[in-house]
LUMTIBA-76273 format. One record per residue (C-alpha): residue in three letters; x, y, z. Coordinates in steps of 0.001 Angstrom, whole numbers, padded with zeros to 6 digits, always signed. Example, Ala and Ser with C-alpha at 12.3 -4.5 7.8 and 13.67 -1.06 7.14 Angstrom:
BEGIN
Ala+012300-004500+007800Ser+013670-001060+007140
This chain:
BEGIN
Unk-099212-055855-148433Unk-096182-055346-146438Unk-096652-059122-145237Unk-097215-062149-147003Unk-100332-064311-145832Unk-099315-068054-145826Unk-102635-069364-146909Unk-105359-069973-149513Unk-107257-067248-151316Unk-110443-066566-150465Unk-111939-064253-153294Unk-115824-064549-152402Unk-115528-063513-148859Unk-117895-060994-147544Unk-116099-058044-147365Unk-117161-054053-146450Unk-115082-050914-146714Unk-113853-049276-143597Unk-116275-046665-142254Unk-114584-042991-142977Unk-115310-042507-139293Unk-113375-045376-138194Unk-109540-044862-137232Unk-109125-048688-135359Unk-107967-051982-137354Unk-110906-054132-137175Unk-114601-052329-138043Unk-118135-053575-137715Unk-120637-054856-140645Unk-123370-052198-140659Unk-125822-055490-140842Unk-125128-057649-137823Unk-125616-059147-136450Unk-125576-061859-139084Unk-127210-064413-137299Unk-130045-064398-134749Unk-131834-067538-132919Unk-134572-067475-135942Unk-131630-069575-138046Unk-132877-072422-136205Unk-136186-073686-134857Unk-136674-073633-130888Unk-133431-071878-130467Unk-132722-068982-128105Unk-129042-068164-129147Unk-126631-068756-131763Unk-123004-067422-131014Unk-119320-067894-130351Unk-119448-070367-133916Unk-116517-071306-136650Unk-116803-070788-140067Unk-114778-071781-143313Unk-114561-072007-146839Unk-116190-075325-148120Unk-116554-076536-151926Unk-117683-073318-153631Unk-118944-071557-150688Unk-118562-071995-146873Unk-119605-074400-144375Unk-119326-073778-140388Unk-120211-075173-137056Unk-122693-073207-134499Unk-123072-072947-131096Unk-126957-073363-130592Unk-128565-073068-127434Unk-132204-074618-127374Unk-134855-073320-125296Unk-134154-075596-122956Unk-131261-073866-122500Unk-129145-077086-123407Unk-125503-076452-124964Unk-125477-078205-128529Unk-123266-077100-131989Unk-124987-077801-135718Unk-123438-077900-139112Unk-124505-075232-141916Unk-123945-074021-144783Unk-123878-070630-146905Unk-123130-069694-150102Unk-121355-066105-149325Unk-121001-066676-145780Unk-123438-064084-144328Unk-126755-065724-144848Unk-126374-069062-143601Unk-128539-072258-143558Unk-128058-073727-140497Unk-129107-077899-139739Unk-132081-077827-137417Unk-130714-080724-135320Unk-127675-080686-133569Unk-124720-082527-135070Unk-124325-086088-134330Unk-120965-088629-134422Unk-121076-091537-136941Unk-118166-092740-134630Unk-117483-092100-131001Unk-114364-093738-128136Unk-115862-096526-126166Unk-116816-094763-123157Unk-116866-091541-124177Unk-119968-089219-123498Unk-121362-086555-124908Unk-123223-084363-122440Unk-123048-080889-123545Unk-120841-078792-126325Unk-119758-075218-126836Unk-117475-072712-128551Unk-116594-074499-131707Unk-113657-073717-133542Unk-112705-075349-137109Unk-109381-075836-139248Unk-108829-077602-142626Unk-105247-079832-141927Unk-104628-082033-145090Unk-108184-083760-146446Unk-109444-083254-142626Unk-112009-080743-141398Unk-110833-080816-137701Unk-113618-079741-134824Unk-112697-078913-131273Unk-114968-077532-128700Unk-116001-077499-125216Unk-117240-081086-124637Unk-119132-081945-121380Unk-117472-085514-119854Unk-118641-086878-116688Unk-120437-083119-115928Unk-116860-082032-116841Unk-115757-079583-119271Unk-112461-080230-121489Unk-111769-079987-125278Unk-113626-082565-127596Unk-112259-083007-131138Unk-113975-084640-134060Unk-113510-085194-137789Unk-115172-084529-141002Unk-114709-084353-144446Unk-118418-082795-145855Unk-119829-081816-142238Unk-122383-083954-142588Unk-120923-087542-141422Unk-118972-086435-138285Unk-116400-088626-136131Unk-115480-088294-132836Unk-111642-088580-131232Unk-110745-088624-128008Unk-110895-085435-125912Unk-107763-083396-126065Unk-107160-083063-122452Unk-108256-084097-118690Unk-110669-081465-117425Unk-110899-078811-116761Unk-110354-077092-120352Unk-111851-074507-122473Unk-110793-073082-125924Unk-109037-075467-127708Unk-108031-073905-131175Unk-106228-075630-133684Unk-102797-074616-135619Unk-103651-075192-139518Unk-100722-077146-140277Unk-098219-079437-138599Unk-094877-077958-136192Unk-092448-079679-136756Unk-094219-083055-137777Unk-096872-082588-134849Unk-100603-081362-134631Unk-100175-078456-132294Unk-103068-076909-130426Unk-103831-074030-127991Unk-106008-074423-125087Unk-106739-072545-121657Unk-106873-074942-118654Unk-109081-073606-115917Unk-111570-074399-113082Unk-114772-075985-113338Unk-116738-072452-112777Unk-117055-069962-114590Unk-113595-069572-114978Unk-112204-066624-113037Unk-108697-067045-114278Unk-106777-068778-117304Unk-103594-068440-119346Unk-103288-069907-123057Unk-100953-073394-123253Unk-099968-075159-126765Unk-099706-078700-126862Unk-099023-081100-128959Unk-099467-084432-130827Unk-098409-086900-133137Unk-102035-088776-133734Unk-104627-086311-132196Unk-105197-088678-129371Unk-101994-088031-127330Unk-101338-084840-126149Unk-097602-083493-124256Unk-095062-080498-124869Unk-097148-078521-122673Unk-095668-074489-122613Unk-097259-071352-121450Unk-097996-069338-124530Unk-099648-066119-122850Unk-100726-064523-119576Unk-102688-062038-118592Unk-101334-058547-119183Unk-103404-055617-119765Unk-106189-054281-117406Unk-108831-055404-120766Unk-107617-058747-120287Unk-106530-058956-116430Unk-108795-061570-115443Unk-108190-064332-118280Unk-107405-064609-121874Unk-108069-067708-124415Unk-107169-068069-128193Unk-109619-067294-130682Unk-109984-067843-134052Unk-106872-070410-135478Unk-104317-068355-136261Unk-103167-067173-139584Unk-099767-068010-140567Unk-097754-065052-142028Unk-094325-064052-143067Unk-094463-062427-139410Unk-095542-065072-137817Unk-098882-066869-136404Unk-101046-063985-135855Unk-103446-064808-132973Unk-106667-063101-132535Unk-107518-064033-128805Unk-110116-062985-126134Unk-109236-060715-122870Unk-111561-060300-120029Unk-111879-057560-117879Unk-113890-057930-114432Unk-115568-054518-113862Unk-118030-053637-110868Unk-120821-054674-113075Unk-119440-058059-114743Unk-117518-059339-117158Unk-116216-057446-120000Unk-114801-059709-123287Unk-112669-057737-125821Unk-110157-058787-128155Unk-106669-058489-128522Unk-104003-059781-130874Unk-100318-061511-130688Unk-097456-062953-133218Unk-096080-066058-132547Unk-093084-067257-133658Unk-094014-070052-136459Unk-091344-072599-135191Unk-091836-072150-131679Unk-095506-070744-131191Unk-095045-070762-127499Unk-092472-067582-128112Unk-094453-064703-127868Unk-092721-062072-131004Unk-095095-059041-130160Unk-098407-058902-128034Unk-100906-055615-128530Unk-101306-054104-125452Unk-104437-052026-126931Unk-107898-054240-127292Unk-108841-054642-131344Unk-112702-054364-130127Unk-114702-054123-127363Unk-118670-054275-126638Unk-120152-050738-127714Unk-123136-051537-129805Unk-126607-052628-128681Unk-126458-056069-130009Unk-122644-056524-128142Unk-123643-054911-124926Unk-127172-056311-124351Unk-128210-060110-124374Unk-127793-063238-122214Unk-124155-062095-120742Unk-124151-058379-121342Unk-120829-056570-122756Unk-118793-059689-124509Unk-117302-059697-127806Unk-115801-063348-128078Unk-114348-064348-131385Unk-114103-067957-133082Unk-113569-067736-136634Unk-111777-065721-139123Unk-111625-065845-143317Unk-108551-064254-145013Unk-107628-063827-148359Unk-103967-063781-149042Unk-103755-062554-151801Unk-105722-059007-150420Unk-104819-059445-146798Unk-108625-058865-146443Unk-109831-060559-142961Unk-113521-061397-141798Unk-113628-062385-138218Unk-116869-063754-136624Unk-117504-063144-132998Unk-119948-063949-130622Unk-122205-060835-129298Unk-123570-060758-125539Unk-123888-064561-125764Unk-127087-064244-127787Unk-126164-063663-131865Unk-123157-063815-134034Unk-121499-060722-135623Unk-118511-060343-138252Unk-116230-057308-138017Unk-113917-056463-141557Unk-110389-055145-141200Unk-106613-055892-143256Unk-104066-058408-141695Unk-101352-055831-142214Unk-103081-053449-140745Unk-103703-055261-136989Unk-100077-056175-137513Unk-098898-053027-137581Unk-101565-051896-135187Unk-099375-054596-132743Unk-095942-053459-133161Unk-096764-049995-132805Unk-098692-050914-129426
């Protein structure tokens, strides 16, 4: 590795060799999707989830939609993160803010800071969506903080350290639609319950990612920097189109962009990516690196309807961003 990954090693991650027909950084396992609604009675979609490595496997957090079509995230677990056994109920708090409400929740993402597993997602408040956060330490007792921000807010991703003494997160504040615009923002706190230091991270740049961006997965600290896998959105005659792109941010100052790809890493072209509740979106949440192989795993969302992981080297989409 030209680069040195900043991080734990992750030896037992799924892994795949790239395709000899594949010339792009990140490429497709030939068996997703990985998960499909049948992971969890009455569901009708499981996507846009976080996963990490937990005891002497891996443990993650799901976005499950019901057939009632209500918004809800569950806890599971997996021994070699592909097959997963996923709760059946959605995840509840042990501890919750007086006053605080829990209507709906979405998009999880999830970071290991010190002994804390730290949870953000799209919490509903007041029929309002912003960034809920919550704590656990074996995903099964769960405790809820304060929400991160007023609404309206959507992809609140995590840094997996302190910056300079401070929890820092990035976020995308938007309307309360379906959000036909948005830049990413880092903020930051001391406790996890006060929130300031807004900057502008990111706009939108590209034609892939023209209408709005938000951060994906929580980025992976390097000798290069924070690499940030985000999400771009196109709006074409048809729709929507989700891709996603990558960045480096400077690790003192992540709200200094160092180099931004102007080339999408992937974008909907199979069946299962183009076809399914909100055609044509590859959205990803979660990544597992080893640093000691640079190997990467990155889970994404497909169509809004099941989850996918694509394989690919963190040199590799490094490069791929300083040469584009």
């Amino acid at each position: 590795m030209n680069c040195k990954i900043i991080g734990d090693k992750c030896p037992d991650m799924p892994w795949e060799e790239r395709p000899a027909n594949c010339d792009r950084p990140l490429w497709r396992y030939s068996k997703n999707p990985i998960i499909t609604k049948n992971a969890v009675p009455k569901c009708n979609s499981i996507f846009n989830s976080a996963v990490i490595p937990f005891g002497d496997g891996f443990a993650g957090v799901f976005r499950c939609d019901n057939d009632r079509r209500q918004m809800r995230i569950h806890a599971g677990f997996s021994k070699d993160a592909l097959n997963w056994e996923i709760e059946p109920e959605p995840l509840t708090f042990a501890s919750s803010p007086a006053g605080l409400n829990f209507e709906y929740a979405y998009d999880p993402r999830v970071c290991k800071i010190d002994d804390d597993y730290i949870i953000t997602w799209c919490n509903g408040y007041e029929s309002y969506p912003t960034i809920g956060i919550a704590k656990t330490r074996d995903f099964k007792k769960f405790d809820q903080l304060e929400n991160a921000f007023l609404p309206f807010n959507r992809n609140g991703v995590m840094f997996p350290r302190k910056i300079n003494g401070m929890y820092a997160m990035l976020s995308r504040p938007s309307d309360n639609g379906h959000t036909p615009f948005g830049d990413i923002f880092i903020s930051y706190s001391p406790d996890l319950k006060f929130w300031g230091g807004h900057r502008l991270v990111m706009k939108t740049d590209m034609p892939w990612e023209s209408t709005k961006i938000g951060a994906g997965p929580i980025p992976i600290e390097t000798s290069e920097g924070w690499l940030l896998i985000y999400h771009g959105v196109l709006t074409s005659c048809s729709g929507y189109v989700y891709h996603f792109g990558a960045a480096l941010l400077d690790l003192d100052d992540p709200s200094k962009v160092i180099a931004r790809g102007q080339r999408y890493l992937l974008a909907p072209e199979t069946p299962y990516e183009r076809y399914g509740d909100v055609p044509n979106v590859c959205f990803p949440c979660a990544t597992l690196c080893d640093s000691e192989t640079g190997r990467l795993a990155v889970y994404y969302g497909c169509a809004d309807t099941v989850t996918g992981v694509a394989f690919g080297y963190v040199d590799d989409i490094i490069s791929y961003i300083k040469n584009n």
